[in-house]
C-alpha positions as CSV (number, residue, x, y, z in Angstrom):
1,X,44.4,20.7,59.6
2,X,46.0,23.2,57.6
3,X,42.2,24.9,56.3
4,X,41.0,24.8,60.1
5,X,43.5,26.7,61.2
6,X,43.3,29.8,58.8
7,X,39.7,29.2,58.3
8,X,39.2,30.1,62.1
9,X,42.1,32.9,61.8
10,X,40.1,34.9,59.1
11,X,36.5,33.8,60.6
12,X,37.0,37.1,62.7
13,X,37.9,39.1,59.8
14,X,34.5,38.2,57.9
15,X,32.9,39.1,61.6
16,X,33.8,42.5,61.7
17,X,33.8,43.5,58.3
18,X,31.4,43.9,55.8
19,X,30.3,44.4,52.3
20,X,32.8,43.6,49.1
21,X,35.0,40.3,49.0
22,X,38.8,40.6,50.5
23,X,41.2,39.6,48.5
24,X,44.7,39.4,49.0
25,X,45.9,39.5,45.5
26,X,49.8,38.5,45.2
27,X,53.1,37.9,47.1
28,X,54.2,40.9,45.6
29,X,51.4,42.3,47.5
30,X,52.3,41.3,50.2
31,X,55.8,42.1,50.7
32,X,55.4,45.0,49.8
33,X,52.5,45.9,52.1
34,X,54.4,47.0,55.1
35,X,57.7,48.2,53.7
36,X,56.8,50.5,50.1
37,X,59.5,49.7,48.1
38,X,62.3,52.9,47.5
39,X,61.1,54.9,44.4
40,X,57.3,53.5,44.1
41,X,54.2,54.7,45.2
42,X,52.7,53.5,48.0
43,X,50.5,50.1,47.3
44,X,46.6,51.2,46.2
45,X,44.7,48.0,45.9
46,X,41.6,50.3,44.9
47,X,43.2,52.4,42.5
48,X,41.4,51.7,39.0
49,X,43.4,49.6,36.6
50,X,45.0,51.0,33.5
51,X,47.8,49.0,31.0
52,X,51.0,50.1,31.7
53,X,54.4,48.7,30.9
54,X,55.2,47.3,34.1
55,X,51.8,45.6,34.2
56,X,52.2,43.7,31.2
57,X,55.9,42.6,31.6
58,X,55.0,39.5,33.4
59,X,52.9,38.1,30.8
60,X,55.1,39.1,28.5
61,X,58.6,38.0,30.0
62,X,56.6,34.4,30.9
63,X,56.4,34.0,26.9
64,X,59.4,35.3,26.4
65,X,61.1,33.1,28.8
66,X,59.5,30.0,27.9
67,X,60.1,30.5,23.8
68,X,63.8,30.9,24.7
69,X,64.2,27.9,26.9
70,X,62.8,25.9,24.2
71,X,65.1,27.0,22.0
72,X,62.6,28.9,19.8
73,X,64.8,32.5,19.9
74,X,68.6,33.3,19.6
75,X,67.9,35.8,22.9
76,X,65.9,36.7,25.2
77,X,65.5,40.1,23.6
78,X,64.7,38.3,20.5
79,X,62.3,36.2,22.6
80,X,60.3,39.3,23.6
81,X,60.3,40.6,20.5
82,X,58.8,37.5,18.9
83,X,56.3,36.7,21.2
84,X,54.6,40.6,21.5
85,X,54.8,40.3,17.7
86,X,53.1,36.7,17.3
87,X,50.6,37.8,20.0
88,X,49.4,41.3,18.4
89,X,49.3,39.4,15.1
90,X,47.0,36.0,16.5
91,X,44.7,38.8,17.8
92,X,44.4,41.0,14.6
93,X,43.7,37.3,12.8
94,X,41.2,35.8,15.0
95,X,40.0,39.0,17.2
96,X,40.6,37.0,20.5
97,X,42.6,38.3,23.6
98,X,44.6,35.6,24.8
99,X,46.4,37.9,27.2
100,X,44.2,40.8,27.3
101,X,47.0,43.1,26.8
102,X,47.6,42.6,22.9
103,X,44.4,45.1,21.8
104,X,46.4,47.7,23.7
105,X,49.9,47.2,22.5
106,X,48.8,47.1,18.7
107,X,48.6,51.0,18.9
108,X,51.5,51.8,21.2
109,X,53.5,54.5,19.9
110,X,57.2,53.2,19.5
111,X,58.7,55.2,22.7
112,X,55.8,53.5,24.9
113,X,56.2,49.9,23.2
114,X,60.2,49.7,23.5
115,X,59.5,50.6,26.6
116,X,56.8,47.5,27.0
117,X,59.7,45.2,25.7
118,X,62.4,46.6,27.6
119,X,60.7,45.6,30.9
120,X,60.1,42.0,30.1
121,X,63.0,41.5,28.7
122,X,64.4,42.6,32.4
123,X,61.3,40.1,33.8
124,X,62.4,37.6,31.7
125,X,66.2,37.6,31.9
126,X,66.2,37.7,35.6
127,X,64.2,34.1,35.2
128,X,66.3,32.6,33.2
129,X,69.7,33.3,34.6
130,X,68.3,32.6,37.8
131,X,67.9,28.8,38.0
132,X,70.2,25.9,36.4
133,X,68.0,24.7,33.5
134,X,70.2,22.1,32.6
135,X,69.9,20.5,36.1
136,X,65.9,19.8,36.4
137,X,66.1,16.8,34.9
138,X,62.3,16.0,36.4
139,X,60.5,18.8,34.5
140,X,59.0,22.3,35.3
141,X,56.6,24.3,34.1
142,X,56.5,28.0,33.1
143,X,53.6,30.6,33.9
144,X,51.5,28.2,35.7
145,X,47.9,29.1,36.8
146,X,47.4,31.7,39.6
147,X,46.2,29.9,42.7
148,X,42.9,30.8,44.7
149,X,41.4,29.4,48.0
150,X,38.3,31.3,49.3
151,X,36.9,31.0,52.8
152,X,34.0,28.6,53.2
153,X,30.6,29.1,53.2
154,X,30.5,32.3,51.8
155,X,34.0,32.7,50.3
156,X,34.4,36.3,51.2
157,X,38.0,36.1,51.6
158,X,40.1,34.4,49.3
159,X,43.7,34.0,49.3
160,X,45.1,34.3,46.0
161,X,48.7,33.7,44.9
162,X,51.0,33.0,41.6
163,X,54.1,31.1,40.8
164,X,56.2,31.7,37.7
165,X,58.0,28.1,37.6
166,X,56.6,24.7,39.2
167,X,59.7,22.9,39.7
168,X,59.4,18.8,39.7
169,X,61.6,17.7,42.5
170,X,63.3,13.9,42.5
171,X,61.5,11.9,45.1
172,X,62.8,12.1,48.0
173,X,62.0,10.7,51.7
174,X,63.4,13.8,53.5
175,X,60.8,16.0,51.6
176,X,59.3,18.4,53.9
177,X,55.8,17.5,54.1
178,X,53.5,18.5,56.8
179,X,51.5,15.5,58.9
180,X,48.1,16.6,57.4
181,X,49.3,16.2,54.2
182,X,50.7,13.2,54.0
183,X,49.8,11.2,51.1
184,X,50.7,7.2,49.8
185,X,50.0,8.4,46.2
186,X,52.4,9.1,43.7
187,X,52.0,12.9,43.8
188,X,55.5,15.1,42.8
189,X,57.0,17.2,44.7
190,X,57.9,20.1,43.9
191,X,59.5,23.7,43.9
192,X,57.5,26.7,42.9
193,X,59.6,30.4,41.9
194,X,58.5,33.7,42.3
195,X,59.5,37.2,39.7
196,X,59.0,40.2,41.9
197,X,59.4,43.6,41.0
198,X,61.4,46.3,42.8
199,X,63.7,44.3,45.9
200,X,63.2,42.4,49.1
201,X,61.9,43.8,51.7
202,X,61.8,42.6,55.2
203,X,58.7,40.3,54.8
204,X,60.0,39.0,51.1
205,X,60.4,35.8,52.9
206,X,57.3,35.2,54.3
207,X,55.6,36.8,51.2
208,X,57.3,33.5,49.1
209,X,56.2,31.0,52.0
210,X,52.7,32.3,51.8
211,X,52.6,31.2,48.2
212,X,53.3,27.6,49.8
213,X,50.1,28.2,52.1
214,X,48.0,29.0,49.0
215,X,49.1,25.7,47.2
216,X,48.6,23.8,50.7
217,X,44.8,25.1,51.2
218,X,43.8,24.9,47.4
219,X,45.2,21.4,47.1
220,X,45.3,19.6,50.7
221,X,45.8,15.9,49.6
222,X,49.2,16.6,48.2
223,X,52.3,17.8,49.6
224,X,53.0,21.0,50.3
225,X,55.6,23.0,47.9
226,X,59.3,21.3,49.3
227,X,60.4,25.0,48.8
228,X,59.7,29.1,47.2
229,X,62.4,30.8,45.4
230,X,62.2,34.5,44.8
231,X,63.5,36.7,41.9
232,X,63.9,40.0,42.2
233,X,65.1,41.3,38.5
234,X,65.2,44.9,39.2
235,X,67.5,44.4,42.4
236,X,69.3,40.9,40.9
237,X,68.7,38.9,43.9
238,X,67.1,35.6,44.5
239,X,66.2,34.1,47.8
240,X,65.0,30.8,48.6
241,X,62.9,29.7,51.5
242,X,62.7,25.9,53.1
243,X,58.9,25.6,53.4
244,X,58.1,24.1,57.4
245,X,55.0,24.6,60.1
246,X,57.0,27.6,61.1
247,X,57.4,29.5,57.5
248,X,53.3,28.4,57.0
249,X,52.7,29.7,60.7
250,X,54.3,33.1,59.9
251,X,52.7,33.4,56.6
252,X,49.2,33.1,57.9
253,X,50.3,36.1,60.7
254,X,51.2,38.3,57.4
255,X,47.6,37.2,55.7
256,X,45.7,38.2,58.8
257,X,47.8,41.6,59.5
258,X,47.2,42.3,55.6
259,X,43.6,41.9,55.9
260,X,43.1,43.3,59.0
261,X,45.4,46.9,57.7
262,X,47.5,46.7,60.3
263,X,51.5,46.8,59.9
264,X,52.9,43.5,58.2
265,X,54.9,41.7,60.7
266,X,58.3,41.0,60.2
267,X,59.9,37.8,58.5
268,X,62.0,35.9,61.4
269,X,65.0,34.6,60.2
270,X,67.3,35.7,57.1
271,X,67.4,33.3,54.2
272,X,70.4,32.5,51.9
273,X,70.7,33.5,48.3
274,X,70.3,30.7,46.3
């Protein structure tokens, strides 16, 4: 079984260490773990969170995105624009945070806020020029619900992930499903997608299979994502990986090596744009 397996992987990691919960908080994360991307700072999960534009353009661009598709906007710029506007104004109304960040762009100066919207409309174009809308003729679903699965008993690690798009798939008998979760239901298959900032790095691919691993472990009775597509905006490429035993095998190495601080291993075999 799939849980087992990394159950007695990380088992060792709980062992040694002690004290707060471990978290492994994104793909993003994680591909950028071992190789900083050019022009960032290094990755500080314990740095002290403050709003800043590039932290709010995914919430932001998933609106955005999803009001465009719909047909709601004549852009995507327009799209942003909209949706930060109907979202600062629903919290003025009723005083409620829906996305948390709408308190702190109400008092952006306009330098800072253009700035806000400039970045998701990048997030959000890359997303929608990305995939053939037209041809997912089973559905999808934009800005699902992040994904967590924590280590029993004492679920001091938990491996966390987030898709951008669930993809329905057409049923298909070739799906690649592993033995453990077979099913004779009626579950969908499906494709999940990935926004990333800055570009791929040399784990990107295991980084998208490992959000296949989190769907696996958090639901075990269905079958596993057919497939992960990546987008990076900021470096316009988009990579999809084919989601086997030996993508979930590599993936769990990355976890552990995450966890552990060691150097992320390296992703095996290239992938091809999509």
């Amino acid at each position: 079984m799939l849980r087992r397996h990394v159950a007695a992987r990380l088992e060792t990691i709980t062992d040694a260490r002690s004290g707060d919960t471990i978290d492994i908080v994104s793909p993003e994360l994680l591909h950028r773990a071992g190789v900083p991307a050019r022009g960032s700072d290094p990755v500080d999960p314990g740095a002290s969170f403050s709003w800043r534009p590039d932290r709010a353009r995914r919430s932001l661009g998933s609106l955005a995105a999803a009001r465009y598709l719909r047909g709601n906007a004549e852009s995507v710029t327009n799209a942003v624009e909209e949706a930060a506007e109907l979202a600062v104004s629903t919290w003025r109304r009723t005083g409620r945070r829906r996305h948390y960040w709408e308190p702190w762009l109400a008092v952006l100066d306009l330098p800072t806020r253009a700035e806000v919207l400039a970045q998701a409309t990048t997030w959000a174009a890359g997303l929608v020029t990305s995939i053939d809308w037209s041809a997912l003729h089973f559905g999808f679903e934009i800005g699902p619900h992040d994904a967590l699965w924590a280590l029993p008993p004492d679920h001091r690690v938990r491996l966390k992930s987030r898709s951008d798009v669930r993809i329905v798939l057409p049923p298909s008998p070739g799906c690649r499903c592993l033995p453990e979760h077979a099913t004779t239901s009626a579950d969908r298959h499906e494709a999940l997608v990935v926004v990333i900032g800055g570009y791929p790095t040399p784990v990107a691919e295991t980084a998208l299979a490992y959000v296949a691993l989190v769907e696996g472990l958090r639901h075990p009775t269905r079958p596993l994502p057919a497939r992960v597509g990546g987008v990076w905006p900021d470096a316009g490429e988009v990579r999809v990986v084919d989601i086997d035993a030996s993508r979930l095998a590599t993936a769990i190495d990355l976890s552990v090596a995450f966890l552990c601080g060691q150097s992320a291993p390296r992703a095996g075999q290239p992938v091809g744009a999509a």
